[in-house]
Predicted model as a PDB file, atoms N, CA, C, CB and O in Angstrom, pLDDT in the B-factor column:
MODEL        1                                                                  
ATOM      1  N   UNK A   1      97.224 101.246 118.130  1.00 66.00           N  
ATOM      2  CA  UNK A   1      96.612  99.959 118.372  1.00 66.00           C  
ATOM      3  C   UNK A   1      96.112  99.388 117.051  1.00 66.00           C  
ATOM      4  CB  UNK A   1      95.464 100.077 119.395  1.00 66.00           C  
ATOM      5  O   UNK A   1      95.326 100.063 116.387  1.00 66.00           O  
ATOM      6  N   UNK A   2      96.510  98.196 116.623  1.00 75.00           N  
ATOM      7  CA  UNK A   2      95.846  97.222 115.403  1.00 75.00           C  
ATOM      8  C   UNK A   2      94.563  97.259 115.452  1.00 75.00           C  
ATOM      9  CB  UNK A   2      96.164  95.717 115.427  1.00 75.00           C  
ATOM     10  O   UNK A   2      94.101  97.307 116.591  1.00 75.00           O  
ATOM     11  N   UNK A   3      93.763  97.253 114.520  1.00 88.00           N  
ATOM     12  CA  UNK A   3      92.350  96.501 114.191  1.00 88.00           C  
ATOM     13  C   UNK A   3      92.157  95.383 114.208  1.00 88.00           C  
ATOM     14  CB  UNK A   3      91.874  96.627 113.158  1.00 88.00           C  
ATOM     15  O   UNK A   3      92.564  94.746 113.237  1.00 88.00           O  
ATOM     16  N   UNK A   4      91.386  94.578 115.422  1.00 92.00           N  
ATOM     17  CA  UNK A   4      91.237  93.297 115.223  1.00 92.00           C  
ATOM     18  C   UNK A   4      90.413  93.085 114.148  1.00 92.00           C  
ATOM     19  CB  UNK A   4      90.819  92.681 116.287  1.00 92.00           C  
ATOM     20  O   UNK A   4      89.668  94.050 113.978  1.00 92.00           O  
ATOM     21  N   UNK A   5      90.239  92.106 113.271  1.00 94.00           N  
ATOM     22  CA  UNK A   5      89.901  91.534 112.430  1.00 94.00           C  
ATOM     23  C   UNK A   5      88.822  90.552 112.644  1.00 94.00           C  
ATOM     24  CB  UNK A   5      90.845  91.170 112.002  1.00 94.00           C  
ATOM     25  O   UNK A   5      89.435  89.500 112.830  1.00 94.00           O  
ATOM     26  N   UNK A   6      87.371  90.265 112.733  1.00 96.00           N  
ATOM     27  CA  UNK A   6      86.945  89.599 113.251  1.00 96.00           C  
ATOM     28  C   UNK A   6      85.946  89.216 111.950  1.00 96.00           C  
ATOM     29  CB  UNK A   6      86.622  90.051 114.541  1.00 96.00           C  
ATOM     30  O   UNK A   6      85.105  90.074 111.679  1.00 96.00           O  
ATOM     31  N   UNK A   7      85.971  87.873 111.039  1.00 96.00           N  
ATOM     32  CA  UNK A   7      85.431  87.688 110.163  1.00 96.00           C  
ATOM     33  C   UNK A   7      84.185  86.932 110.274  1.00 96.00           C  
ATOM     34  CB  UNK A   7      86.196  87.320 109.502  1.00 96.00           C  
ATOM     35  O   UNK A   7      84.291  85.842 110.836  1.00 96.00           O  
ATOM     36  N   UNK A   8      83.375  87.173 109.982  1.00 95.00           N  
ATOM     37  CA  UNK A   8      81.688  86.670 109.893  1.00 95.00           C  
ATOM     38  C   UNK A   8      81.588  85.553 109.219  1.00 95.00           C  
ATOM     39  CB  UNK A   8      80.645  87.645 109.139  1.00 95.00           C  
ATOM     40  O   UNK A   8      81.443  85.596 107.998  1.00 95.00           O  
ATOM     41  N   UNK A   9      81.670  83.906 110.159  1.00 92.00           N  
ATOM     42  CA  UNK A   9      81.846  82.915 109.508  1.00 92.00           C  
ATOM     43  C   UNK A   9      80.653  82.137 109.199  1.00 92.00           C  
ATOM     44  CB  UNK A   9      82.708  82.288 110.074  1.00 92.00           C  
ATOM     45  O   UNK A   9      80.716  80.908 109.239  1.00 92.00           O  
ATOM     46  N   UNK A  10      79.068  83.016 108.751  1.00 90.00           N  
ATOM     47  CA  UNK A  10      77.897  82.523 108.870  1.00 90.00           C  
ATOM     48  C   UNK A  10      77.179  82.150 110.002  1.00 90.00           C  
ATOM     49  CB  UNK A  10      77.920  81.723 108.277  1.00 90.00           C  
ATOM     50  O   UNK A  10      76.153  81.495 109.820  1.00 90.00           O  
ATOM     51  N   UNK A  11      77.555  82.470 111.267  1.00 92.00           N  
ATOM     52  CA  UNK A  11      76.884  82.251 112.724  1.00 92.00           C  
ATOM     53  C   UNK A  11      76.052  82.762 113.143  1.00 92.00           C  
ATOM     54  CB  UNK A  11      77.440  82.392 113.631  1.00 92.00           C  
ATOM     55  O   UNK A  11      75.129  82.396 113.872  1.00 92.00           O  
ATOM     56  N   UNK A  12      76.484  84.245 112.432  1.00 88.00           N  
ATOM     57  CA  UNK A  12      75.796  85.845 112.360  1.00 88.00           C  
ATOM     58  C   UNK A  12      76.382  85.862 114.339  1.00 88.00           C  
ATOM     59  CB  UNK A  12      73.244  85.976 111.802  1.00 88.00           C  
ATOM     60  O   UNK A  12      75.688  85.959 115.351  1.00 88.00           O  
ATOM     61  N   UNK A  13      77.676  85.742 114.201  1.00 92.00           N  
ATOM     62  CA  UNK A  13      78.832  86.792 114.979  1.00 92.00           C  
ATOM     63  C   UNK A  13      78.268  88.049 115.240  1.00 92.00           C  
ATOM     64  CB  UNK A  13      80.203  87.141 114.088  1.00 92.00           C  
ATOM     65  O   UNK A  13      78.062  88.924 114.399  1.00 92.00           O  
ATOM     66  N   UNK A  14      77.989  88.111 116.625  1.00 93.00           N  
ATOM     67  CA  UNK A  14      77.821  89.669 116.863  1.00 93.00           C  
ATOM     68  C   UNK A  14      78.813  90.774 116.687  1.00 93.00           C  
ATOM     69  CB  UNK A  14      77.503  89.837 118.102  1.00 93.00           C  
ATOM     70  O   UNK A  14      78.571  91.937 116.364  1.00 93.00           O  
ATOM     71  N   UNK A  15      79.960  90.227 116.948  1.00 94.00           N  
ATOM     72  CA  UNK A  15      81.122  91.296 117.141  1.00 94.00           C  
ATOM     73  C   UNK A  15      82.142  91.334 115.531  1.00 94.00           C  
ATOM     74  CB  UNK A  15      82.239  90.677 118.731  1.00 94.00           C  
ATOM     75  O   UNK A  15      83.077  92.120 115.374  1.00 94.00           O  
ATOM     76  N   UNK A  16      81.678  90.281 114.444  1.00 96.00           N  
ATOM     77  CA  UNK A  16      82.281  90.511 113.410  1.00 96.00           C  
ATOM     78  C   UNK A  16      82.311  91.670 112.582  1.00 96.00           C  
ATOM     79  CB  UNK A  16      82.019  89.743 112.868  1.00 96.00           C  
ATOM     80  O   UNK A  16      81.222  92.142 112.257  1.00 96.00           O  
ATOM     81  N   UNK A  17      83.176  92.123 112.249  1.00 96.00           N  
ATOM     82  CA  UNK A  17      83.939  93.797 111.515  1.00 96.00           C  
ATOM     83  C   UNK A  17      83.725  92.942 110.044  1.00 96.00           C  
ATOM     84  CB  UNK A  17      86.288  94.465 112.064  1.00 96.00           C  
ATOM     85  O   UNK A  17      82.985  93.634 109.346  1.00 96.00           O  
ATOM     86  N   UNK A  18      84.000  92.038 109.527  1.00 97.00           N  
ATOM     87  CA  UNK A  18      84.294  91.570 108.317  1.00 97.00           C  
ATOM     88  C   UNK A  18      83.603  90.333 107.377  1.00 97.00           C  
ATOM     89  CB  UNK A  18      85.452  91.324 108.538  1.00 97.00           C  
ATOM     90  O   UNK A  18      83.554  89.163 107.759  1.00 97.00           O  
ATOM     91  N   UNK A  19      83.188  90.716 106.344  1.00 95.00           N  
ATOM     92  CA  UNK A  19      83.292  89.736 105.757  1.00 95.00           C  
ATOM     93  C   UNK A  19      83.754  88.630 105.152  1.00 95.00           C  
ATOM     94  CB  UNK A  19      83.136  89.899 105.553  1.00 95.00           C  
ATOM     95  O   UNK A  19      83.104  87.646 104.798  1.00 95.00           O  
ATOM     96  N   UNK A  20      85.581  88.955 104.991  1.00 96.00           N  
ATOM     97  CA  UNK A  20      86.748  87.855 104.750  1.00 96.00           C  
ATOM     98  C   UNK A  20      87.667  88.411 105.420  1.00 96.00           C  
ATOM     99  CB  UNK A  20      87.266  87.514 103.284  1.00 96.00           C  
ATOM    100  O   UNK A  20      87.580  89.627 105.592  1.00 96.00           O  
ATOM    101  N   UNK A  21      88.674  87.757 105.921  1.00 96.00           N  
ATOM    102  CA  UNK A  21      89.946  87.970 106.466  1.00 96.00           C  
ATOM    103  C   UNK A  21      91.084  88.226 105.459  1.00 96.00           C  
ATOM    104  CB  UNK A  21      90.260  86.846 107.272  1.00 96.00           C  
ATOM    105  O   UNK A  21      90.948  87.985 104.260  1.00 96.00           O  
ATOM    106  N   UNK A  22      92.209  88.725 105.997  1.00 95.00           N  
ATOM    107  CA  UNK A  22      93.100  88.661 105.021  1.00 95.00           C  
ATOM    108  C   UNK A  22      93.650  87.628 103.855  1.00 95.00           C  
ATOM    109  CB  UNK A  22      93.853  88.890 105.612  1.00 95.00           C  
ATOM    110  O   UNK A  22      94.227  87.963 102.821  1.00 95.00           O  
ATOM    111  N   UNK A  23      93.311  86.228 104.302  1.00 96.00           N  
ATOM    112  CA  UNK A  23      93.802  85.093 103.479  1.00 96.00           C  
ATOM    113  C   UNK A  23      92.685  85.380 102.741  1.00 96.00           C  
ATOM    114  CB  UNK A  23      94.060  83.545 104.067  1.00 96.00           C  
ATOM    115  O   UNK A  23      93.153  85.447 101.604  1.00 96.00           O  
ATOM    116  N   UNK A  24      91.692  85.559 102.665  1.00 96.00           N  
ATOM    117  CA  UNK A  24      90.489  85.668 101.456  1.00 96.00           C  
ATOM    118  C   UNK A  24      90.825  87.000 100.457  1.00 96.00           C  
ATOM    119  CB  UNK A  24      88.749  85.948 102.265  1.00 96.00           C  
ATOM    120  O   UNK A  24      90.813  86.989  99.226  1.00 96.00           O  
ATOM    121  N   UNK A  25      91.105  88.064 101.277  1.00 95.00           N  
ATOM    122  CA  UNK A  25      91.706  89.296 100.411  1.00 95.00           C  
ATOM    123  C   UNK A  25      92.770  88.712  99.463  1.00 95.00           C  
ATOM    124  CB  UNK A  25      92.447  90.518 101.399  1.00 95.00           C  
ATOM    125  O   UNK A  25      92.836  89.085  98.292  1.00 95.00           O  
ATOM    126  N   UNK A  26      93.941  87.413 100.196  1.00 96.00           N  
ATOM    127  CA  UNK A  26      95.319  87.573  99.132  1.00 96.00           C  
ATOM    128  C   UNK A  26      94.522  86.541  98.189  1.00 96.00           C  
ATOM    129  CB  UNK A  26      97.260  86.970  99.790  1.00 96.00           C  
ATOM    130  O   UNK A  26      94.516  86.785  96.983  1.00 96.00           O  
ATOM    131  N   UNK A  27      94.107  85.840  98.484  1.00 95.00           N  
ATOM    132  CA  UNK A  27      93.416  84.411  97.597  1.00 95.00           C  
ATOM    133  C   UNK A  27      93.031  85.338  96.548  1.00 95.00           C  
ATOM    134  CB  UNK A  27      91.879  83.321  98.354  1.00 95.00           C  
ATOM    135  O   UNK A  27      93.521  85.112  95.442  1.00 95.00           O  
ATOM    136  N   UNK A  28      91.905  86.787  96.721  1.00 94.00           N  
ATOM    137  CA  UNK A  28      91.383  87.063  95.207  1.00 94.00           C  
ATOM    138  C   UNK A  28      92.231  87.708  94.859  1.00 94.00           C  
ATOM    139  CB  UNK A  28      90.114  87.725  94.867  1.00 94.00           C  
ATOM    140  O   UNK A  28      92.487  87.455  93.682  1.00 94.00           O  
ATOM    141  N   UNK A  29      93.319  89.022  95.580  1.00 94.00           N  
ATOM    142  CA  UNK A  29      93.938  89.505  94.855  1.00 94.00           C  
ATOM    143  C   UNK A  29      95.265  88.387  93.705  1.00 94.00           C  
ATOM    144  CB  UNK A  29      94.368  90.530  95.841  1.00 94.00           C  
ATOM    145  O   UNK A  29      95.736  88.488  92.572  1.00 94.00           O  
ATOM    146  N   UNK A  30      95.359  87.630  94.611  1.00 93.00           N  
ATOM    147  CA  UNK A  30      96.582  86.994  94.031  1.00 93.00           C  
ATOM    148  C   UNK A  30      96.037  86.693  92.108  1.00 93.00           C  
ATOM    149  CB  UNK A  30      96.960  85.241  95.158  1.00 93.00           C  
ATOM    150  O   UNK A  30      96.950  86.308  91.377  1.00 93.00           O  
ATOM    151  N   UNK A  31      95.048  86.828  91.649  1.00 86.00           N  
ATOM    152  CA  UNK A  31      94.281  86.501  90.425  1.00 86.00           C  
ATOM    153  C   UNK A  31      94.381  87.664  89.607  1.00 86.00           C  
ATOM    154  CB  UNK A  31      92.805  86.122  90.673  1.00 86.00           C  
ATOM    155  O   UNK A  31      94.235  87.582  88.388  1.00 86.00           O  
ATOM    156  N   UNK A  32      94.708  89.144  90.403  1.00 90.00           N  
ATOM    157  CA  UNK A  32      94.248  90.024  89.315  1.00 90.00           C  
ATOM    158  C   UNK A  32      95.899  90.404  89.385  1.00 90.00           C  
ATOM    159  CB  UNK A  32      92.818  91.346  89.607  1.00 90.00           C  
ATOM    160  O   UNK A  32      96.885  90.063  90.038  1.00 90.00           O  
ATOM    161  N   UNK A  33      95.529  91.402  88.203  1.00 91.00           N  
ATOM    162  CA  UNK A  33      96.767  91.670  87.758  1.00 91.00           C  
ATOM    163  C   UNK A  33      97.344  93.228  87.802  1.00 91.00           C  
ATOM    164  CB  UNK A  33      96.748  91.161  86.447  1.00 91.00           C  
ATOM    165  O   UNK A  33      98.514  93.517  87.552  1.00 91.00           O  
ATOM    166  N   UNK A  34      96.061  94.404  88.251  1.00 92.00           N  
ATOM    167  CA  UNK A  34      96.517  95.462  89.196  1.00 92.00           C  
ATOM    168  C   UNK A  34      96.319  95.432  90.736  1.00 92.00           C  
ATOM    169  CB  UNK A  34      95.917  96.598  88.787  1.00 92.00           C  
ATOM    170  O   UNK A  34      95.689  96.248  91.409  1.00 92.00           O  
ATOM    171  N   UNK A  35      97.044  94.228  91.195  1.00 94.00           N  
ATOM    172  CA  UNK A  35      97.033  94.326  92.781  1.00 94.00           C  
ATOM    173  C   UNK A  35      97.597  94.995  93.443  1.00 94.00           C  
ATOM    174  CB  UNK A  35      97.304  93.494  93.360  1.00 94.00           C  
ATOM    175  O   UNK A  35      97.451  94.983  94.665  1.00 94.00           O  
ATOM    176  N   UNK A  36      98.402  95.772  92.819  1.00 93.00           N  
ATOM    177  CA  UNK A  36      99.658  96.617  93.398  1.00 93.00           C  
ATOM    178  C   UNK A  36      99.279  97.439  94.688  1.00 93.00           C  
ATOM    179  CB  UNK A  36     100.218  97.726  92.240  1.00 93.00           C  
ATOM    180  O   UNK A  36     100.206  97.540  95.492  1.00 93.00           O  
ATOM    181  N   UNK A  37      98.242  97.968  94.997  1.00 94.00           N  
ATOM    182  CA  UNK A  37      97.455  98.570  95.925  1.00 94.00           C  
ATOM    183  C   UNK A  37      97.753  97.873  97.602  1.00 94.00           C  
ATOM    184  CB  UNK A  37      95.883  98.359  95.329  1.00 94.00           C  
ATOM    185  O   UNK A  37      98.302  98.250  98.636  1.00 94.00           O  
ATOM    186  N   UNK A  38      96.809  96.295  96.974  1.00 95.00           N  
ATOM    187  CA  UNK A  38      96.921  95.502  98.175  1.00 95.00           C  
ATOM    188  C   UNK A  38      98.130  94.450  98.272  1.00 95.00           C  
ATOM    189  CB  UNK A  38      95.639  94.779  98.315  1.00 95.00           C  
ATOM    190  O   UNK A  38      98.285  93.736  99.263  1.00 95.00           O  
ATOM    191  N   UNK A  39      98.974  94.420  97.145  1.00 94.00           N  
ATOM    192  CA  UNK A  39     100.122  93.646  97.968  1.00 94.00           C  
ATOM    193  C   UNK A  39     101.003  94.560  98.377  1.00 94.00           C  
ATOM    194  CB  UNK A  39     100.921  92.564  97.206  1.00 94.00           C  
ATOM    195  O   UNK A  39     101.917  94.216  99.127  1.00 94.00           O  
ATOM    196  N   UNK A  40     100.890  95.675  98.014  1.00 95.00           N  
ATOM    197  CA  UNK A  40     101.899  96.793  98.827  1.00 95.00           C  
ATOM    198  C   UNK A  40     101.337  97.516 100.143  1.00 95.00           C  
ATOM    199  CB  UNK A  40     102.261  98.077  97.786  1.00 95.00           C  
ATOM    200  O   UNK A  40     101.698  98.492 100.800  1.00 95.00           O  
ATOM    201  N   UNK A  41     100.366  96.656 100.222  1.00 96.00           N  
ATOM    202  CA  UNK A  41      99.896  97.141 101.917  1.00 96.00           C  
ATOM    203  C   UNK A  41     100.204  96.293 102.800  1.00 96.00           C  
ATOM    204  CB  UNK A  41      98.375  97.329 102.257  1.00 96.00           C  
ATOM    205  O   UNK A  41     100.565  95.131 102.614  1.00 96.00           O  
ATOM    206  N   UNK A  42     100.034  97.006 104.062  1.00 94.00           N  
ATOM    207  CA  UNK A  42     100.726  96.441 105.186  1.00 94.00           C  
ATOM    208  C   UNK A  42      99.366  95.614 105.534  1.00 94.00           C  
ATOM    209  CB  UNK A  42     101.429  97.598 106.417  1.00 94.00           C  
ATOM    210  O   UNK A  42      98.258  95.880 105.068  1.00 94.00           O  
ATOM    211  N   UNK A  43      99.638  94.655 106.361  1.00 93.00           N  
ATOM    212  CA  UNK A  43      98.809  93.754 107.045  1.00 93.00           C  
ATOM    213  C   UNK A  43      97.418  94.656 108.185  1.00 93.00           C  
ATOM    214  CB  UNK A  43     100.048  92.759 107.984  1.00 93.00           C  
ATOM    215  O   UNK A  43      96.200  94.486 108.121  1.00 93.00           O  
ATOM    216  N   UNK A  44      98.033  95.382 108.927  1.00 93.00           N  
ATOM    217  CA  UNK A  44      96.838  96.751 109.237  1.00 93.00           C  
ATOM    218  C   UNK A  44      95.615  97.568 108.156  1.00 93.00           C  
ATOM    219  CB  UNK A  44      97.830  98.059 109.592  1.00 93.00           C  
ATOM    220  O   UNK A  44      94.406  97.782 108.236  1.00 93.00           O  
ATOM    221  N   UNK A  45      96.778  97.884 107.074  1.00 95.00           N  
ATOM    222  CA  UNK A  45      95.991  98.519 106.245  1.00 95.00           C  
ATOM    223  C   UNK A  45      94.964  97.195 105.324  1.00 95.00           C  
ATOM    224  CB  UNK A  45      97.079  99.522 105.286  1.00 95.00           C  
ATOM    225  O   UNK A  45      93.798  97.428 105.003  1.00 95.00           O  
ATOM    226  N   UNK A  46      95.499  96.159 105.084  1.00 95.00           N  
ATOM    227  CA  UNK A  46      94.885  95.010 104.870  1.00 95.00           C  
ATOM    228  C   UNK A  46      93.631  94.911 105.574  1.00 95.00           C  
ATOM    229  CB  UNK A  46      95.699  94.001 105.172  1.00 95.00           C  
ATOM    230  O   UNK A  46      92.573  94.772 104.960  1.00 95.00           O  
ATOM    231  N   UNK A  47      93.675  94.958 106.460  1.00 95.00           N  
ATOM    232  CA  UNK A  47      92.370  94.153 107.733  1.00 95.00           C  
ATOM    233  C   UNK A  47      91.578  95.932 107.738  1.00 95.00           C  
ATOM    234  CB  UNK A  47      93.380  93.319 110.177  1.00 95.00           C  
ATOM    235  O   UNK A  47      90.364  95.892 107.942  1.00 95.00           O  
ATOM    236  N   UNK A  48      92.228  97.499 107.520  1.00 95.00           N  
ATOM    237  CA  UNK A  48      91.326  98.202 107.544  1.00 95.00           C  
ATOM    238  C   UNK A  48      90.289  98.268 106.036  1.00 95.00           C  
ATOM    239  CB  UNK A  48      91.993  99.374 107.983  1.00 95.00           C  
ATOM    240  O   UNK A  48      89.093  98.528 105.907  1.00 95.00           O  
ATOM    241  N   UNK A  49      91.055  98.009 105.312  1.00 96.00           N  
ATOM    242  CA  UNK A  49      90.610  97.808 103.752  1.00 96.00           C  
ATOM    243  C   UNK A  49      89.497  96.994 104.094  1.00 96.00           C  
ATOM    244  CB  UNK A  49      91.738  97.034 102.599  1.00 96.00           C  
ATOM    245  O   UNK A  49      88.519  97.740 104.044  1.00 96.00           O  
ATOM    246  N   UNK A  50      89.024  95.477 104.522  1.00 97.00           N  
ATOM    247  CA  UNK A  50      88.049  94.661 104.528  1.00 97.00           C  
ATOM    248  C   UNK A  50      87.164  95.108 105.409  1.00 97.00           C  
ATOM    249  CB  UNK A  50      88.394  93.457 104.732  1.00 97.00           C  
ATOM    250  O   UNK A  50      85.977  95.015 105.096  1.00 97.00           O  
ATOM    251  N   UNK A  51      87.417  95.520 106.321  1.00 96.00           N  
ATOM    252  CA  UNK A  51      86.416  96.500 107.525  1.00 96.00           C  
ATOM    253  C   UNK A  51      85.583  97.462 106.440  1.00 96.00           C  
ATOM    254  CB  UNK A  51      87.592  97.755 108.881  1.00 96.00           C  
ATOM    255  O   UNK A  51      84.411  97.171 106.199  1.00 96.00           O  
ATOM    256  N   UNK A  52      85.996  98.226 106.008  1.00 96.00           N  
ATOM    257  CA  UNK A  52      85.618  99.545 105.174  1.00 96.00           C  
ATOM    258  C   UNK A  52      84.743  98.799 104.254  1.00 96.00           C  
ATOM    259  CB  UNK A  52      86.944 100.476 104.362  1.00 96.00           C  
ATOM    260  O   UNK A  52      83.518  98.894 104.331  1.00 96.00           O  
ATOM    261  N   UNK A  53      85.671  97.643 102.899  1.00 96.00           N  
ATOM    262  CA  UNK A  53      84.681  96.846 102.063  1.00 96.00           C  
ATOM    263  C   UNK A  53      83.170  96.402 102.993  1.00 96.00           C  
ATOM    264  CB  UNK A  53      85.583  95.362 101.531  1.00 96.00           C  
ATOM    265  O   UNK A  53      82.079  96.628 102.469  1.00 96.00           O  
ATOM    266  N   UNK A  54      83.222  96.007 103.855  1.00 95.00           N  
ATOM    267  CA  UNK A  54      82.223  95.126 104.888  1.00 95.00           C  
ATOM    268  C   UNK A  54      81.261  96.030 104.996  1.00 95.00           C  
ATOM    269  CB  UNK A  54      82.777  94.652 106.437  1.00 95.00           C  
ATOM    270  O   UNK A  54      80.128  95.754 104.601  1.00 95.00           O  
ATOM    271  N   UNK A  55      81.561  97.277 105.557  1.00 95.00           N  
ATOM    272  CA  UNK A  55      81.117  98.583 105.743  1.00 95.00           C  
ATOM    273  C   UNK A  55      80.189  98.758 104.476  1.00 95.00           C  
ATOM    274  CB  UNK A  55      82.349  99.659 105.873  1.00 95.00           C  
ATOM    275  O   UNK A  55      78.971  98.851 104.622  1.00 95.00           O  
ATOM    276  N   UNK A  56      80.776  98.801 103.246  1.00 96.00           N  
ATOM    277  CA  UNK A  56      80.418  99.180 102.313  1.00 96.00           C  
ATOM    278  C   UNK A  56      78.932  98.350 101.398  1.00 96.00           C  
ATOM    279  CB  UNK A  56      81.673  99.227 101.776  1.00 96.00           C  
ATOM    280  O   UNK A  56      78.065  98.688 100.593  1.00 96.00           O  
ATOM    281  N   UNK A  57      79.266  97.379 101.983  1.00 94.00           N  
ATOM    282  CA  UNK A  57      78.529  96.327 101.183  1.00 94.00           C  
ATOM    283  C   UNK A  57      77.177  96.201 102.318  1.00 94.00           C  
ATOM    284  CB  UNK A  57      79.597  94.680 100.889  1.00 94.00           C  
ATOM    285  O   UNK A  57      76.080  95.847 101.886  1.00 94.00           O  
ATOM    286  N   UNK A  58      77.338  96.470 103.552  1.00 91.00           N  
ATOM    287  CA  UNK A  58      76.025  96.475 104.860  1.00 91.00           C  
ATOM    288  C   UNK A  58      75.478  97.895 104.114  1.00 91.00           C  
ATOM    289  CB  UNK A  58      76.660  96.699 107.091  1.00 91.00           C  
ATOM    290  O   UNK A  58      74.288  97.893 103.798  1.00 91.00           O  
ATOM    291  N   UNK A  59      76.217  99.021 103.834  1.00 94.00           N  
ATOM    292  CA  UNK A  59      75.457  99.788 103.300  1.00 94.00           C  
ATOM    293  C   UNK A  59      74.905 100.303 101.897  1.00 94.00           C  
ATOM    294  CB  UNK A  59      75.792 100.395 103.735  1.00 94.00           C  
ATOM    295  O   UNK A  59      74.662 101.472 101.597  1.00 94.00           O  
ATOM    296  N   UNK A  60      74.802  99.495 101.334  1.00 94.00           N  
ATOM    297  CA  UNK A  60      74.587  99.608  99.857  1.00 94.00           C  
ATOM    298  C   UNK A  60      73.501  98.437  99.497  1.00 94.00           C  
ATOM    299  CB  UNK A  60      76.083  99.418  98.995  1.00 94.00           C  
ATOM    300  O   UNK A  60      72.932  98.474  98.406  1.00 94.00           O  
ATOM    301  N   UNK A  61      73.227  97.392 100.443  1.00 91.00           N  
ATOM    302  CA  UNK A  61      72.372  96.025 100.057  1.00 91.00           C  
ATOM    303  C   UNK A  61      72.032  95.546 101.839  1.00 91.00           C  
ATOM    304  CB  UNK A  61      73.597  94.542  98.905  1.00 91.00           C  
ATOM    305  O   UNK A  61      72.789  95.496 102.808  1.00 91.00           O  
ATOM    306  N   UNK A  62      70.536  95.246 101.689  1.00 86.00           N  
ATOM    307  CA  UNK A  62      69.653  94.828 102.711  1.00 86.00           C  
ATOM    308  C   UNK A  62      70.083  93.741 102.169  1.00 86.00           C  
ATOM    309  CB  UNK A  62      68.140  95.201 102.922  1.00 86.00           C  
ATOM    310  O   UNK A  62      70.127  93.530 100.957  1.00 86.00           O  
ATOM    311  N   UNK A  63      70.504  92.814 103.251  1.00 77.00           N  
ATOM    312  CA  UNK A  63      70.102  90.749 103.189  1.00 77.00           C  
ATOM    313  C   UNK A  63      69.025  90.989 104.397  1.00 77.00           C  
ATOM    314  CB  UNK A  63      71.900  89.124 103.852  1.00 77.00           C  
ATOM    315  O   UNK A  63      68.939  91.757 105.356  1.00 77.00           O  
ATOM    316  N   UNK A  64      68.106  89.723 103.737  1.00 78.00           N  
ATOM    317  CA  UNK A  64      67.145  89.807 104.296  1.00 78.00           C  
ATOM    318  C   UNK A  64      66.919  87.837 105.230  1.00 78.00           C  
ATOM    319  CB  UNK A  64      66.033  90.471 102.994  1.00 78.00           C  
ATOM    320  O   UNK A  64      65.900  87.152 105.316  1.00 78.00           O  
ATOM    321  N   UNK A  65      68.194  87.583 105.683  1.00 67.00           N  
ATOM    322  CA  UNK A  65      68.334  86.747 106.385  1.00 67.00           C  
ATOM    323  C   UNK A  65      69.087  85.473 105.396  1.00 67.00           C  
ATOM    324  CB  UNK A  65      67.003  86.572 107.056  1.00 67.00           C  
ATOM    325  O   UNK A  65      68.927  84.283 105.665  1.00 67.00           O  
ATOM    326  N   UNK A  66      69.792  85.884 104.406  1.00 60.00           N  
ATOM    327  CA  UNK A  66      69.785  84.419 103.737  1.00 60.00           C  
ATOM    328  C   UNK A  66      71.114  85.241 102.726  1.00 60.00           C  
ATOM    329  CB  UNK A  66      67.878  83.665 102.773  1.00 60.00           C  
ATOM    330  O   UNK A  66      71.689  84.615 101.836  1.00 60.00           O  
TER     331      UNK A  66                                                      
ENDMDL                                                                          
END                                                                             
């Protein structure tokens, strides 16, 4: 089964997994110049990659509403 992808569009979404969707992932990768990682991933592994980043960033920094 896919990972839905559910991106946090400032509403404060209860059920959002993400902070950007895939078009935000290719937008920055498309700039750097070792992307090789994420343009050789599949669209799954794409949307698990931003889950995990999302993951990563809720646990490393308190926002404190803003």
């Amino acid at each position: 089964m896919a990972l839905v992808l559910i991106k946090e569009d400032g509403t404060g979404k209860a059920d959002a997994n993400s902070y950007a969707d895939v078009a935000d992932g290719e937008a920055y990768h498309e700039g750097h110049l070792y992307a090789s990682a994420w343009t050789g991933a599949t669209a799954d592994q794409k949307a698990a990659a931003l889950v995990m980043a999302t993951r990563l960033v809720d646990a490393f920094y308190q926002f404190r509403g803003f």
